[in-house]
C-alpha positions in Angstrom: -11.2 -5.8 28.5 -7.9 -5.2 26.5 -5.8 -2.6 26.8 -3.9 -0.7 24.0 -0.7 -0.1 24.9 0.4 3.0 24.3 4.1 3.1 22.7 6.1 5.9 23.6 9.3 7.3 20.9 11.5 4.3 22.6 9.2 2.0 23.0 9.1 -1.3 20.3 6.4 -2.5 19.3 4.2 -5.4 20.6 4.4 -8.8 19.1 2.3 -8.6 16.0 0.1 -11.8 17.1 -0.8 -10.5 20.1 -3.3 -8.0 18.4 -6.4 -9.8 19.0 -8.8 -10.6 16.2 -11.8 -9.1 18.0 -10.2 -5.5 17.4 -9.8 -6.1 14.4 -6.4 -6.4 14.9 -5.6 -2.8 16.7 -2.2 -3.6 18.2 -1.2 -0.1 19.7 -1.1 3.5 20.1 1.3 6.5 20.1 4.8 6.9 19.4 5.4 8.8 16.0 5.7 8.8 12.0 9.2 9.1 12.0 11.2 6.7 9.2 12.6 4.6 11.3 9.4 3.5 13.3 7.6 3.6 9.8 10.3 0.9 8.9 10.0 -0.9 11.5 6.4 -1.1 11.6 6.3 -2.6 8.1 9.1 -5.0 8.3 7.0 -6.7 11.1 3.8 -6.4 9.3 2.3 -3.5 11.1 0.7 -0.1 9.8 -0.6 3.1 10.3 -4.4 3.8 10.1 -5.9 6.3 12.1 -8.7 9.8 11.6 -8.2 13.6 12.2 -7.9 13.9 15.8 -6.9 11.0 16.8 -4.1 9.2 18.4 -1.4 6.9 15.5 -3.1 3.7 15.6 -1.0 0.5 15.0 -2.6 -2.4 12.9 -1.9 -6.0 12.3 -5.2 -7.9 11.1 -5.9 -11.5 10.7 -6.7 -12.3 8.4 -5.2 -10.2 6.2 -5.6 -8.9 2.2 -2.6 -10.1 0.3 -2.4 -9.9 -3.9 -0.5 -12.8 -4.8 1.2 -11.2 -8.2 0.5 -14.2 -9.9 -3.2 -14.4 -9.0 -3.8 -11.1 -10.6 -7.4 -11.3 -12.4 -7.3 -8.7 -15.2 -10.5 -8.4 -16.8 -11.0 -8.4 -20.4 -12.4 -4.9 -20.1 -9.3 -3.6 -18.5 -7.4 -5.9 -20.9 -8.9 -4.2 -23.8 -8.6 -0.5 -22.2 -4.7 -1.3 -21.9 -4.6 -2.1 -25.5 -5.9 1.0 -26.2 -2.9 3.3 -25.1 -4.3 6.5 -24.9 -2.9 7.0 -21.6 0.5 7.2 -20.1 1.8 5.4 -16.9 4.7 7.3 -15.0 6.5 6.2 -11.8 7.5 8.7 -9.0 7.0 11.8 -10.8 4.3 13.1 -9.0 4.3 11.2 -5.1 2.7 14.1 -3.5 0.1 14.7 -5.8 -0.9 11.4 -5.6 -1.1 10.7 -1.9 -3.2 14.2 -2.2 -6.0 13.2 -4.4 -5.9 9.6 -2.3 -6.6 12.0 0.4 -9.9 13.4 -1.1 -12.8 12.4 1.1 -14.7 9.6 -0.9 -18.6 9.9 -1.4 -20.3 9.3 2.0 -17.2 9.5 4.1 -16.5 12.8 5.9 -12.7 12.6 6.2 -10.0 10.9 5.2 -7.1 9.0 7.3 -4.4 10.0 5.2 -4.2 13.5 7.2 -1.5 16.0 6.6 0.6 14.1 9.0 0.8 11.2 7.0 1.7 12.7 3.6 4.7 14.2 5.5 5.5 11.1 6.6 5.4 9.3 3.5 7.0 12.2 1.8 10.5 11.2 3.8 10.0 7.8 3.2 9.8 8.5 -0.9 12.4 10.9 -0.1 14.2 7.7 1.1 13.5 5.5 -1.6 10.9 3.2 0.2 7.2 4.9 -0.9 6.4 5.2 -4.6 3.7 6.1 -6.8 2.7 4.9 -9.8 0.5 7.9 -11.7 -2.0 7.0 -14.7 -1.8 10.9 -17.1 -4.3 11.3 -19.8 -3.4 14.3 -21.9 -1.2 15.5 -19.8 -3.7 15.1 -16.3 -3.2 12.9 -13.7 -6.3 11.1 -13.8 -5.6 8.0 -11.6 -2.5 6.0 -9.3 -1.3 4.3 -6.1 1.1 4.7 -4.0 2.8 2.6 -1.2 6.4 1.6 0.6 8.6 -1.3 -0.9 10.9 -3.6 1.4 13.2 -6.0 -0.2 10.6 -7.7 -2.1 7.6 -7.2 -0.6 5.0 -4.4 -1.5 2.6 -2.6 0.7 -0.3 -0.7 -0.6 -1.7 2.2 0.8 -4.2 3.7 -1.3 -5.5 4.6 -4.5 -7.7 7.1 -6.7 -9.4 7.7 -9.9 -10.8 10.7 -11.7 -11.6 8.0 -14.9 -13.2 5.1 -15.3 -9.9 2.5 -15.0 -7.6 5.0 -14.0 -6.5 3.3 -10.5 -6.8 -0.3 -12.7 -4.6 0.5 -15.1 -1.5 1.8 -12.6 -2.2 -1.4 -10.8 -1.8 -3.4 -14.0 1.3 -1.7 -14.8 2.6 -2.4 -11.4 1.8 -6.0 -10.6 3.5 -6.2 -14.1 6.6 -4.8 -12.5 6.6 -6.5 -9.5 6.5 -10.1 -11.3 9.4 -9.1 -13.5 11.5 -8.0 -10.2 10.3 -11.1 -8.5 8.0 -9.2 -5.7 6.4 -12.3 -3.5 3.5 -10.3 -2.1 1.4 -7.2 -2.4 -0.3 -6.4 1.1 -3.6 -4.7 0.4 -4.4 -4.7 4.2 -8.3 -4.8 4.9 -10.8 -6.8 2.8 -12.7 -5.2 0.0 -15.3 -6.3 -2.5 -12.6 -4.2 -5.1 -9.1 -6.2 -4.1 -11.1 -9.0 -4.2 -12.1 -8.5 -8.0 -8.4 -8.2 -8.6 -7.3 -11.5 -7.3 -6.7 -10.7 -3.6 -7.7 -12.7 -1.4 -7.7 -12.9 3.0 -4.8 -15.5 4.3 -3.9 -15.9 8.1 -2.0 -13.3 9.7 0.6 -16.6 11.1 1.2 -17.2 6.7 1.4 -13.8 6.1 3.9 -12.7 8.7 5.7 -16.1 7.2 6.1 -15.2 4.2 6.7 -11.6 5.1 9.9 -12.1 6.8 11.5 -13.9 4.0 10.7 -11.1 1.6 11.4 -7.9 3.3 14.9 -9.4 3.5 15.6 -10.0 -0.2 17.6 -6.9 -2.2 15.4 -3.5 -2.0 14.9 -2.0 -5.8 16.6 1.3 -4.6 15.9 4.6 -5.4 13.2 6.3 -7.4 11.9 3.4 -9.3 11.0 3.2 -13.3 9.7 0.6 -14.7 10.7 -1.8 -17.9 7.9 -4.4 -18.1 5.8 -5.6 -20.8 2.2 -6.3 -20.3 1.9 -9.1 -22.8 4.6 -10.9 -21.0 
């Protein structure tokens, strides 16, 4: 049986591939949230995932969820709920609040992973200029968003919420928008779900995505609290 090894603060991390498949790909345990580990983790295709509790888990599945921004599947319901424009889409203005409601135990679960530890964490790396939100408001509410961390051109996301129907879907729209107008190669979703799927992710092996990942997170970062400038009939 496989042993997790557990990282201390020095200790680097594990060769992605070596997290094995049965596991789910569980790579390691320990060492801290601190930006540079955070950093580092990501850049090599690793995250954070673990409950109240319990040790930092490290991850690096295979397969793994990727969003090609180009294979984005907007729906013609969504399609026709952007045309509307009732709403407004805001970027960065409210990071906290957003990883918050994210962290608001969905129906049958009994607690969340994004525990208190991780919003600090996250905080410092918006702080930085690495995490963002993007925040759906509806008369003046926050109603819906996502947040996640940016590296030269690659995007990881961490989670998402909605208090309306769309209100996730249309800060997604809004950022895949973005991210094909700064020329993002890849959106990691992570884990498989019948939702991402619906959306145009799709599972690719954890050998192409860590391909592909080292030639993005190497391109120019879009630095600093971001806005956004896009059209969504481009």
């Amino acid at each position: 049986m496989r042993m997790v090894p557990w990282l201390t603060l020095h200790t680097p991390f594990p060769a992605p591939g070596s997290a094995p498949v049965a596991a789910n790909g569980l790579l390691a345990a320990g060492a801290d949230l601190s930006p540079e580990r955070l950093l580092a983790a990501y850049r090599q295709g690793i995250f954070p995932w673990f409950g109240p509790g319990e040790p930092i888990l490290w991850w690096s599945p295979d397969p793994r969820m990727v969003l090609f921004p180009d294979e984005f599947k907007l729906s013609r319901s969504l399609a026709k709920r952007l045309r509307r424009r009732d709403y407004e889409v805001r970027v960065d203005t409210a990071f906290e609040a957003v990883m918050r409601a994210c962290a608001e135990p969905r129906p049958g679960q009994r607690a969340s992973w994004i525990v208190p530890e991780m919003i600090e964490a996250y905080g410092q790396l918006h702080t930085l200029g690495y995490a963002h939100s993007v925040e759906t408001w509806l008369a003046g509410e926050l109603v819906g968003g996502l947040y996640g961390v940016s590296i030269g051109r690659m995007f990881y996301g961490e989670s998402m919420f909605t208090r309306v129907s769309d209100g996730s879907k249309i800060a997604f729209a809004h950022l895949v928008a973005q991210l094909r107008r700064w020329e993002f190669g890849l959106i990691d979703c992570q884990m498989e779900t019948r939702h991402l799927a619906s959306l145009g992710a799709r599972p690719i092996a954890r050998r192409e995505f860590m391909s592909r990942l080292a030639l993005l997170v190497n391109l120019p970062n879009v630095p600093g609290l971001w806005r956004f400038d896009h059209d969504l009939t481009d």
